[in-house]
N, C-alpha and C positions, 0 to 999 in steps of 0.2 A: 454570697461567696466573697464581697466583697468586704466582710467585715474583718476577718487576718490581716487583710494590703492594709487595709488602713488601721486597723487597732498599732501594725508594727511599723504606719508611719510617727516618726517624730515630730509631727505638723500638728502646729495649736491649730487649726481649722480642722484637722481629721480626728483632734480628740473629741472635739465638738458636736463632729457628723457622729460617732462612734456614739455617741452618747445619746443621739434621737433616734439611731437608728435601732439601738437596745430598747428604748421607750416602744420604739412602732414594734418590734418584735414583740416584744411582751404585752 
């Protein structure tokens, strides 16, 4: 649930997390 807060933060470290967190999803 916490992938929205952070996809619609504008923080270069939450695009980062966004982006492993899709990797551990799939």
């Amino acid at each position: 649930m916490s992938g929205p807060r952070v996809r619609f933060a504008p923080s270069p470290t939450g695009y980062f997390h966004v982006g492993s967190a899709r990797s551990a999803l799939f």
